[in-house]
N, C-alpha and C positions, 0 to 999 in steps of 0.2 A: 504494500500500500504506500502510495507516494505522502509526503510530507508535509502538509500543507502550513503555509508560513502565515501566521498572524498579520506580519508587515506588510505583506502583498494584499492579505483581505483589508486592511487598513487603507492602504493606498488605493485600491479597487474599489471603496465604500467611500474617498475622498471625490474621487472623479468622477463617479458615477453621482456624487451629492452636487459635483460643480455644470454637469453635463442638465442633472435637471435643476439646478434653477437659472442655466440659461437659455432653456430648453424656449421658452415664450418668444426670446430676441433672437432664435436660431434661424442661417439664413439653408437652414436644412432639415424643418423639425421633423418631416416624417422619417428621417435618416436616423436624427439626431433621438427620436422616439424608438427606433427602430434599437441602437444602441445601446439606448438604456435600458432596455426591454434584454437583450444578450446578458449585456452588463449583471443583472440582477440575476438572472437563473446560471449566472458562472458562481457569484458569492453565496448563494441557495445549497449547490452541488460542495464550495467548498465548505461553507458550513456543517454542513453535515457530513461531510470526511473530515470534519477538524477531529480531535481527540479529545473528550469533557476533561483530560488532566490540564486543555490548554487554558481553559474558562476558568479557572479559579483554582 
């Protein structure tokens, strides 16, 4: 089972927060929707392959 790093879902959950709230002034939203829509079922997938020894 691969490793799944904290830092990467941290950084994946920073740009995916930055991706929608500039989702309104995007000059690409159905892309830019399309993305975050990816975005969210990648940190879903790693979520759930994290290890509960990493949560606390």
């Amino acid at each position: 089972m691969a490793v799944v790093s904290t830092d990467l879902l941290a950084s994946q959950a920073r740009l995916l927060a930055d991706m929608i709230e500039t989702l309104p002034v995007s000059l690409a939203p159905i892309d830019q929707h399309a993305r975050c829509r990816d975005l969210l079922a990648q940190l879903e997938r790693a979520l759930t392959a994290l290890p509960a020894a990493a949560l606390g």
